[in-house]
Every structure is written in structure tokens, then in C-alpha cells.
N, C-alpha and C positions, 0 to 999 in steps of 0.2 A: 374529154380526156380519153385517152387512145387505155384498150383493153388491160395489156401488160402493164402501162405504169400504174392503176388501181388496182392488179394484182402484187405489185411488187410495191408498192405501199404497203398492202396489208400484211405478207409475209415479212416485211422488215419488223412491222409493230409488233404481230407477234413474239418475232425473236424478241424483240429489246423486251417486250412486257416477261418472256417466258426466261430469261436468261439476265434479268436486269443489266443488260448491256449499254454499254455508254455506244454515242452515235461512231464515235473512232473503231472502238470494235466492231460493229455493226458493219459500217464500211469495208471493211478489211476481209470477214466474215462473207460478207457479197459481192466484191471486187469491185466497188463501186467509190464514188468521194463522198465527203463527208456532208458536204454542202447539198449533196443529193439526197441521201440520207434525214437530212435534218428538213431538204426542201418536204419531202414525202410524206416523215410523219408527222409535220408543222402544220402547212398548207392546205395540201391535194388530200388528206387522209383526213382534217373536220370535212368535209363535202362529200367523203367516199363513207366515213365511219364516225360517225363524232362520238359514239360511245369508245370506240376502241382508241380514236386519238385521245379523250380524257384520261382513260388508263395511261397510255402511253406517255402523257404529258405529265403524271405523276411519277414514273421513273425517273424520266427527262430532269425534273425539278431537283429529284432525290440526288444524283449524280452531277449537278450543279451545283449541288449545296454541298457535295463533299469533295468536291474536285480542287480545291487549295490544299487538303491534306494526302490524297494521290499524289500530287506534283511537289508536295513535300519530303513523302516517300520514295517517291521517285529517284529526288534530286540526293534522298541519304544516301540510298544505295548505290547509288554512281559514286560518288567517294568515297564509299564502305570500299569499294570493287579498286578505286583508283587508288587506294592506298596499300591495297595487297600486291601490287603488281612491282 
């Protein structure tokens, strides 16, 4: 695996672990997709870090498990917004 992508693994895991960021922000955050993202701290980061992707994989789990109530949220506030107009 080529230099930059096991440093840009690591610096993604960090952010998510230090900013409990979901992979969407994470991508956005690095100008990157998401699929990459998730390829790096899924993947390529047990084989670079498997301590850091365990941590990482516990955010991961934590924002999986709340991501039907986001997208509930979400979807309020768009016809809170839609209704004011």
C-alpha cells in the first residue's frame, strides 16, 4: 500500500474518533467520497492500525445506531422550513 493512502487513513480515523464524525462529514471535511472513506477506515486501516480502526469502529457502530433518528430529524426540519415559506 502506497505511503499517502496509510497516512490518510490514519488522519481520517483520527478525525472521526476525535470529532465523532459520521463518514458523510468526514468526506466532506477531506474532499474526498464516502465510499473512500469508509473504504480506509474499514479495510486498509485493520492492517495499518487495528487498535486505532477498533476505536474507530466504535464510533462507526455508534452513528449507525443513531442514524434513523438524524434522518428523522432531518426530514422535520425540512417541513418545519417548508411550511414557513
Amino acid at each position: 500500500m502506497k505511503d499517502y493512502i496509510e497516512e490518510r487513513a490514519t488522519t481520517i480515523a483520527n478525525y472521526i474518533i476525535e470529532n465523532n464524525a459520521t463518514v458523510r462529514q468526514t468526506a466532506r471535511q477531506f474532499g474526498i467520497s464516502k465510499s473512500t472513506v469508509h473504504k480506509d477506515v474499514t479495510d486498509r486501516l485493520g492492517t495499518i492500525n487495528p487498535t486505532l480502526a477498533r476505536q474507530v469502529r466504535i464510533v462507526l457502530d455508534v452513528n449507525k445506531s443513531e442514524r434513523h433518528i438524524r434522518g428523522g430529524l432531518a426530514t422535520r426540519e425540512k417541513y418545519l422550513h417548508a411550511g414557513a415559506k
